[in-house]
DSSP file (Angstrom, degrees, kcal/mol; ACC not computed):
  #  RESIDUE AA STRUCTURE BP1 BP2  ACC     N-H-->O    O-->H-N    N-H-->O    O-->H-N    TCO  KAPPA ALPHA  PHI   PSI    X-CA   Y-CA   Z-CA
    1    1 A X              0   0    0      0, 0.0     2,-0.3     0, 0.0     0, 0.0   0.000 360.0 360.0 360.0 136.4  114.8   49.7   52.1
    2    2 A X        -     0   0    0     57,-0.1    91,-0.5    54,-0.0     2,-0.3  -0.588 360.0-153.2 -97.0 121.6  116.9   49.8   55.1
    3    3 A X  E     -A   57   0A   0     54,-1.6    54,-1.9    -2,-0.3     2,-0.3  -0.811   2.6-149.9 -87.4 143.4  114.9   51.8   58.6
    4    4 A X  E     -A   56   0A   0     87,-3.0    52,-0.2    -2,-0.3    87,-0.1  -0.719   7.0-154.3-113.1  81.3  116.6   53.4   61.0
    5    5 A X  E     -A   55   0A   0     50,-0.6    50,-1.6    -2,-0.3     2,-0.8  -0.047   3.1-158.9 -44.5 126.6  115.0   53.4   64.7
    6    6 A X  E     -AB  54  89A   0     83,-2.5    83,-1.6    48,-0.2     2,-0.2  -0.917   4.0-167.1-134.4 132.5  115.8   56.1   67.1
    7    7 A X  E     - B   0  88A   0     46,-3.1     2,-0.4    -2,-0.8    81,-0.3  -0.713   6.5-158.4-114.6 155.2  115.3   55.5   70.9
    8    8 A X        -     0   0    0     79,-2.2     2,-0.4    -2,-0.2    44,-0.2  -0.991  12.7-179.1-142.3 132.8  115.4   58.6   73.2
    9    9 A X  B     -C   51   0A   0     42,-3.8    42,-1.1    -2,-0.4     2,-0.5  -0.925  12.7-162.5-130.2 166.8  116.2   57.8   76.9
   10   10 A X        -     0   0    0     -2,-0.4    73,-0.8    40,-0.2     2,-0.6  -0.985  22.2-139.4-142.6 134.3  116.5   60.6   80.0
   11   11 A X  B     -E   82   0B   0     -2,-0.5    71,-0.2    71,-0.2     5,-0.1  -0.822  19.0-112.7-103.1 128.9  118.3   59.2   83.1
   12   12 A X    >>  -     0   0    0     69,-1.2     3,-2.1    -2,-0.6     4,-0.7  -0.254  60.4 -52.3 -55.8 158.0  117.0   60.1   86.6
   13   13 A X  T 34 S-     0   0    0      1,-0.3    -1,-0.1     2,-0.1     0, 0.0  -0.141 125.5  -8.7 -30.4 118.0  118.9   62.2   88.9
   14   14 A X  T 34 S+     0   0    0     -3,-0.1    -1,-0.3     1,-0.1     4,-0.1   0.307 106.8 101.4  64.2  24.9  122.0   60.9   89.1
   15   15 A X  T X>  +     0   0    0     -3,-2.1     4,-1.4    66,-0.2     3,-0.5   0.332  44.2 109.1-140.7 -36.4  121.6   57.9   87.4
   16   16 A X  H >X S+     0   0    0     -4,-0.7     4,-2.5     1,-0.3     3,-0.8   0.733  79.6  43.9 -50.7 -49.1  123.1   58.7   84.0
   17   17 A X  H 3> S+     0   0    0      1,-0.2     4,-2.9     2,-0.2     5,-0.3   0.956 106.6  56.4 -52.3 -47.4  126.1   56.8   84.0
   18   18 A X  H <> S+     0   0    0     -3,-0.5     4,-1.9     2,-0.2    -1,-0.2   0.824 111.0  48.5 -53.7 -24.2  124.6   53.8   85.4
   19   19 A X  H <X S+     0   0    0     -4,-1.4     4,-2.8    -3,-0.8    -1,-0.2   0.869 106.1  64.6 -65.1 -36.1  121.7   54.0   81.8
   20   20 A X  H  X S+     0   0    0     -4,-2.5     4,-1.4    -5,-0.3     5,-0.3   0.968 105.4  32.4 -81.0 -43.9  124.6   54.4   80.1
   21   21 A X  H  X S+     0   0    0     -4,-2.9     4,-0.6     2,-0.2    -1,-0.3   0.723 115.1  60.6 -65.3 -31.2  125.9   50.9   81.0
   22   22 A X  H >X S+     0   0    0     -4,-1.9     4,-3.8    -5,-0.3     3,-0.7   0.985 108.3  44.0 -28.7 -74.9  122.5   49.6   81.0
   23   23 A X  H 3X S+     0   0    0     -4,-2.8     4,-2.2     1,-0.3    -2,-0.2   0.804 108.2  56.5 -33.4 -60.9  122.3   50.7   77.3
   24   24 A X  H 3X S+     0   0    0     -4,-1.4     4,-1.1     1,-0.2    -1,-0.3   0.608 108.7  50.2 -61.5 -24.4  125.8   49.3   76.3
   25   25 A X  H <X S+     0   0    0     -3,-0.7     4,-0.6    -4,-0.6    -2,-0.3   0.899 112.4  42.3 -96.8 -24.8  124.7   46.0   77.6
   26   26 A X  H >X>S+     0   0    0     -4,-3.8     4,-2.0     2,-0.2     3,-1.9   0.934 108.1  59.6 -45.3 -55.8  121.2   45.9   75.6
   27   27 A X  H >X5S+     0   0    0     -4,-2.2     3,-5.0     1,-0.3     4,-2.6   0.873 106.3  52.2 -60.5 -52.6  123.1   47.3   72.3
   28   28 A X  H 3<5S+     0   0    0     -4,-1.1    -1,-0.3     1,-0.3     4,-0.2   0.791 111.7  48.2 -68.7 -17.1  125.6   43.5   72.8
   29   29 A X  H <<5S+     0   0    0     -3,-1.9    -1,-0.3    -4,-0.6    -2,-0.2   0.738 120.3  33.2 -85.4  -9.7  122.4   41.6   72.9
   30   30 A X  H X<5S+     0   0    0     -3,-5.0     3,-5.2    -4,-2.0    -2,-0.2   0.709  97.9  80.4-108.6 -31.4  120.8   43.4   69.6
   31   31 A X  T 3<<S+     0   0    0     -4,-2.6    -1,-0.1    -5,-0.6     8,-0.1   0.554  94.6  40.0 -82.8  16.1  123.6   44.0   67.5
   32   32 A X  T 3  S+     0   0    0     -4,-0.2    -1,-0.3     6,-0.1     3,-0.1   0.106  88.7 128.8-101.0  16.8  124.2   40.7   66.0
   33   33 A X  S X  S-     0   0    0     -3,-5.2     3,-1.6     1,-0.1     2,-0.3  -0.144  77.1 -82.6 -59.7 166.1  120.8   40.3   65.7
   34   34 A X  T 3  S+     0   0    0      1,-0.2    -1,-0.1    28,-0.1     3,-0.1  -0.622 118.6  10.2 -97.0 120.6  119.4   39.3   62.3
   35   35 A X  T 3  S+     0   0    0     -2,-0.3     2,-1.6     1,-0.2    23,-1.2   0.151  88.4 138.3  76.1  -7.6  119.0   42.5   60.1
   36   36 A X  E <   +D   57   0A   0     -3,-1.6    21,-0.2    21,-0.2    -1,-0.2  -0.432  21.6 173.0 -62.1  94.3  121.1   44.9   62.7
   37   37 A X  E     -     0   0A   0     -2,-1.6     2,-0.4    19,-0.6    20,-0.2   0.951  63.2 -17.7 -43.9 -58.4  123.3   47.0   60.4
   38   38 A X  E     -D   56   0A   0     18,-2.3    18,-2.2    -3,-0.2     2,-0.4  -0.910  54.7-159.8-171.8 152.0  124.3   48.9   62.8
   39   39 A X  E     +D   55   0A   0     -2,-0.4    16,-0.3    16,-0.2     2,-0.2  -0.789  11.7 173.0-125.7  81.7  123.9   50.2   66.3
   40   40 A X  E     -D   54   0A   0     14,-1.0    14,-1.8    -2,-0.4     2,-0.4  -0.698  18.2-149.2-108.8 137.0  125.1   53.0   68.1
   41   41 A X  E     -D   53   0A   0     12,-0.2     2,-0.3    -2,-0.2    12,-0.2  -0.907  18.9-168.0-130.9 133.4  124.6   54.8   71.8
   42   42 A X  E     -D   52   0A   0     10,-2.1    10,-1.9    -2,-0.4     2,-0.4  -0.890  12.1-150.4-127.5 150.8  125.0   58.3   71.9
   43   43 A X  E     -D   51   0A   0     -2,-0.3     8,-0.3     8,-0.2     2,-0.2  -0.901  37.4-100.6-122.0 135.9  125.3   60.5   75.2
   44   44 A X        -     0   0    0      6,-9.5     3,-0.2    -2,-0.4     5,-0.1  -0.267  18.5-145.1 -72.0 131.9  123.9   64.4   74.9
   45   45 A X  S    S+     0   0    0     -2,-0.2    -1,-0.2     1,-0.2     3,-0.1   0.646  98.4  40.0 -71.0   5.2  126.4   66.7   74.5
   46   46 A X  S    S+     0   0    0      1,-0.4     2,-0.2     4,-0.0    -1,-0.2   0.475 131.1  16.6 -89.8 -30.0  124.6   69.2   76.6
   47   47 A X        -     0   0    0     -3,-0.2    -1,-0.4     3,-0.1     3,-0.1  -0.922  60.0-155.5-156.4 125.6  123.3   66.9   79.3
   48   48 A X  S    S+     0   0    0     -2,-0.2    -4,-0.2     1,-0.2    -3,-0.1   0.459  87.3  77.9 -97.3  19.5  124.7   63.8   79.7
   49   49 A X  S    S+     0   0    0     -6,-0.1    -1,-0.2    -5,-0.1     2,-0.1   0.980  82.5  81.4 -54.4 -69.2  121.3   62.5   81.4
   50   50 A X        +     0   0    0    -40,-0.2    -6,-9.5    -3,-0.1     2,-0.3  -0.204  60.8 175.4 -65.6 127.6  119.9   62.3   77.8
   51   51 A X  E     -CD   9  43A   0    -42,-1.1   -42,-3.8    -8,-0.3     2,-0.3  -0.872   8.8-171.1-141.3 137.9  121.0   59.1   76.1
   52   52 A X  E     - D   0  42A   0    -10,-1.9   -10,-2.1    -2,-0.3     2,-0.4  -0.958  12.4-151.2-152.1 134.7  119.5   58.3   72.4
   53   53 A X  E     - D   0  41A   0     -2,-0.3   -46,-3.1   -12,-0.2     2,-0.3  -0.867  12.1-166.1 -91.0 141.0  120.3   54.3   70.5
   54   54 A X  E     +AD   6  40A   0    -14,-1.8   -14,-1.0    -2,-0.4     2,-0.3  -0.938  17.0 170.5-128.4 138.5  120.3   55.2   66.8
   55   55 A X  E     -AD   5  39A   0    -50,-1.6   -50,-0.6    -2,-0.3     2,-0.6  -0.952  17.9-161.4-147.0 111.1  120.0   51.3   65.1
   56   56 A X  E     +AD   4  38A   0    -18,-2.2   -18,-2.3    -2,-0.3   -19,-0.6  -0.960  20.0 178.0-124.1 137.3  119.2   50.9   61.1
   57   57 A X  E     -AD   3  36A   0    -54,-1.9   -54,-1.6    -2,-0.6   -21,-0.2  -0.669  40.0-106.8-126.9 168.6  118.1   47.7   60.6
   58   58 A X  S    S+     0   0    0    -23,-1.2     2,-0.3     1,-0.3     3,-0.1   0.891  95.1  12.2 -60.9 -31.4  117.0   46.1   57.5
   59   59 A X     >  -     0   0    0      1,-0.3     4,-1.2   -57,-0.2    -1,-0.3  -0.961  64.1-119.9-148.6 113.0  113.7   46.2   58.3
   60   60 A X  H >> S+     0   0    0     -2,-0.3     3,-2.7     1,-0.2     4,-0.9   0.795 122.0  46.0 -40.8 -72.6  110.7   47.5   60.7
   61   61 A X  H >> S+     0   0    0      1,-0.3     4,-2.5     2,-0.2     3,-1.3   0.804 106.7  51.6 -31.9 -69.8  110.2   43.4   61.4
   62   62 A X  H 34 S+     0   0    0      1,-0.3     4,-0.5    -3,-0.2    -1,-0.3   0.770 114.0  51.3 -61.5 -21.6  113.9   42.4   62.0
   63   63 A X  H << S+     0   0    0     -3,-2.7     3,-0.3    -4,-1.2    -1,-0.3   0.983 112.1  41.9 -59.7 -45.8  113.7   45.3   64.5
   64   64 A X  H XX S+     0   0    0     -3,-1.3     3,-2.2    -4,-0.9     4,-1.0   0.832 116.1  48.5 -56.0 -48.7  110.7   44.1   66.1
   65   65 A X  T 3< S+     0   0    0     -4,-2.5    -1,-0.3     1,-0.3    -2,-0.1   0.783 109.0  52.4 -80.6 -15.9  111.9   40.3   66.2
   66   66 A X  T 34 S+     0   0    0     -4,-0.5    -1,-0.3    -5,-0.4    -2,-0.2   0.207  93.0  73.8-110.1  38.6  115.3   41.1   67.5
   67   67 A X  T X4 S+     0   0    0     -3,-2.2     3,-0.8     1,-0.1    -2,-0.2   0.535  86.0  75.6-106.8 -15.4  113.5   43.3   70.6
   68   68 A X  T 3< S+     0   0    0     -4,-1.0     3,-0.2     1,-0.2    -2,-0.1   0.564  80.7  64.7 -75.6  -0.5  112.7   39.8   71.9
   69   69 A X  T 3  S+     0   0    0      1,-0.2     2,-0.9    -4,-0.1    -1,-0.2   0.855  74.0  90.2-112.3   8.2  116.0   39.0   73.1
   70   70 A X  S <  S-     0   0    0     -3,-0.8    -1,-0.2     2,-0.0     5,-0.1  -0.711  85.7-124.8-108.7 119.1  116.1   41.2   75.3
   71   71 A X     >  -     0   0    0     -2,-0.9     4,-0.6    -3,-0.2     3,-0.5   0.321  15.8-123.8 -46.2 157.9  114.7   39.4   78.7
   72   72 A X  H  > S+     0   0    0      1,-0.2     4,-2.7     2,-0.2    -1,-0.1   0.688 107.4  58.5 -56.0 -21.9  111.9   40.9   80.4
   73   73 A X  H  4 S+     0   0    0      2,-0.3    -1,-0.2     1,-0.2     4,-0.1   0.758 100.1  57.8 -89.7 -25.1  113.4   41.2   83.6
   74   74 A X  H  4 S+     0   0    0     -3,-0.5     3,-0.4     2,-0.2     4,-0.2   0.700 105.8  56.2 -52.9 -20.9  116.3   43.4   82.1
   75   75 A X  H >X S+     0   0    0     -4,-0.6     3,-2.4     1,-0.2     4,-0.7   0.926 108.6  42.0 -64.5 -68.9  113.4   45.5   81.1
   76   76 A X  T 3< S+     0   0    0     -4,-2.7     4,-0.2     1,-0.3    -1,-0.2   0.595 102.2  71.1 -58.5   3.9  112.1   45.7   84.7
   77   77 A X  T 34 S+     0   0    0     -3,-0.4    -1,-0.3     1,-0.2    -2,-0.2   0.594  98.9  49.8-118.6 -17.8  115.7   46.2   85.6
   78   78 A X  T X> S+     0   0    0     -3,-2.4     3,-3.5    -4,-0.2     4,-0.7   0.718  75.9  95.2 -56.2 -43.3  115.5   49.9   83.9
   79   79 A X  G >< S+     0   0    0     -4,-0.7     3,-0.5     1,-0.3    -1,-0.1   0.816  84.7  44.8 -56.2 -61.7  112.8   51.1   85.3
   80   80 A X  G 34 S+     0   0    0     -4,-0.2    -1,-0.3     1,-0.2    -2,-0.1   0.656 107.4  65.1 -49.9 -16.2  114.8   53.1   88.3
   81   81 A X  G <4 S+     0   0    0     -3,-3.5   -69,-1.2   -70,-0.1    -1,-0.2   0.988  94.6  70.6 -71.2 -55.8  117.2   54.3   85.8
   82   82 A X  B <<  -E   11   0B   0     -4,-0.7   -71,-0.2    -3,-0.5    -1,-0.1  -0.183  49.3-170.1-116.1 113.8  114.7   56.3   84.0
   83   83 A X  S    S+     0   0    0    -73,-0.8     2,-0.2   -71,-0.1   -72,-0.1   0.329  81.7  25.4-153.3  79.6  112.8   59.4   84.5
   84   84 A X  S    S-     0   0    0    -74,-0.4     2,-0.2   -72,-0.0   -74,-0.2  -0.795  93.6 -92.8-141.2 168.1  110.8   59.2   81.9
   85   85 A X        -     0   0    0     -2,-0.2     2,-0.2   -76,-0.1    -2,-0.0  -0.703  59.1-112.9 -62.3 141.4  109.3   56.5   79.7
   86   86 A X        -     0   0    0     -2,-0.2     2,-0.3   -77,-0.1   -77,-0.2  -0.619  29.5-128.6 -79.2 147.5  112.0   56.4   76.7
   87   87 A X        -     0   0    0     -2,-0.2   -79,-2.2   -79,-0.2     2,-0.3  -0.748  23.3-169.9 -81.5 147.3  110.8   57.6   73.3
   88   88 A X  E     +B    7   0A   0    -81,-0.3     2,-0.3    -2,-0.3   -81,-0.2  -0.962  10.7 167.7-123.1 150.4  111.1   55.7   70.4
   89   89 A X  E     -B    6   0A   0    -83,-1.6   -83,-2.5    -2,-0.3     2,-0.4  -0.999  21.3-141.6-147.0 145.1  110.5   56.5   66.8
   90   90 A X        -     0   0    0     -2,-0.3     2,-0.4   -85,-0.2   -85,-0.2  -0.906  22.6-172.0-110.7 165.8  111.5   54.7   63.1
   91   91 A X        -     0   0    0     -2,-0.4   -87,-3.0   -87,-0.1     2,-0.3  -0.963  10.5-152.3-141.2 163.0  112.4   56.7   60.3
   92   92 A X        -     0   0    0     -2,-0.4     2,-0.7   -89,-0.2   -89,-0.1  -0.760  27.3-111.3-128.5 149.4  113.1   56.2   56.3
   93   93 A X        -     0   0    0    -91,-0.5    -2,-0.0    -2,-0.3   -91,-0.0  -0.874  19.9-157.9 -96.7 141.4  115.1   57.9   54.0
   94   94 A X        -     0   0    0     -2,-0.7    -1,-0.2     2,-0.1     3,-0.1   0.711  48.6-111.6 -61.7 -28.6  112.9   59.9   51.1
   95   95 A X  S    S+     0   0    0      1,-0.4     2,-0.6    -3,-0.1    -2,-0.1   0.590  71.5 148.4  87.5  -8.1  115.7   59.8   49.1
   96   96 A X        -     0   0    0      2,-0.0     2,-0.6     1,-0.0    -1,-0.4  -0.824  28.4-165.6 -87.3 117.1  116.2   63.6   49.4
   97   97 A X        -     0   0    0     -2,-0.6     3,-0.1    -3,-0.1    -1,-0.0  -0.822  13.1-140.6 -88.7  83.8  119.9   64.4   49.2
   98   98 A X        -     0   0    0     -2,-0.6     2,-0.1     1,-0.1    -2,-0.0  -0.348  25.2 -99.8 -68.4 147.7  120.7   67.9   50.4
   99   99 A X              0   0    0      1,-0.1    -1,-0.1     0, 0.0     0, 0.0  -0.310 360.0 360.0 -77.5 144.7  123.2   69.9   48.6
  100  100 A X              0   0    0     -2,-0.1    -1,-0.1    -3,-0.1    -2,-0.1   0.543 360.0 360.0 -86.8 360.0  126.5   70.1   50.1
């Protein structure tokens, strides 16, 4: 069964564009990664400070295993962007279909 991971990011004052080009260069290092279905960066349409990767991957693992390739020091290279720690969450489908 296919997971989908959803990352939640908040850009410091005045920052947001520059997360957002952060982001778009993480998403080319995961998304030929081994199990990525598919990957996507989304901007809020209310505030574009608020920044969310939506990723469904085969598998909690193949997420996990493809988080190593992005280096650590591109991690520390975030750190200014951000002001918050980003949230992350995975989610599953139930298999509940809502009526259209």
């Amino acid at each position: 069964m296919a997971i989908t991971r959803i990352n939640e990011f908040h850009a410091a004052n005045g920052k947001a564009d520059a997360l957002h080009a952060f982001l778009a260069s993480v998403i080319g290092l995961i998304r030929d990664a081994e199990g990525c279905r598919s990957v996507e960066l989304l901007v809020g349409q209310d505030d574009p400070a608020h920044l969310a990767i939506v990723e469904v991957w085969a598998s909690v693992e193949s997420h996990q295993a493809a988080a190593s390739r992005v280096p650590a020091a591109k991690l520390t290279e975030v750190q200014p962007l951000l002001a918050e720690p980003p949230k992350g969450r995975y989610y599953h489908n139930d298999g509940y279909d809502a009526p259209r």
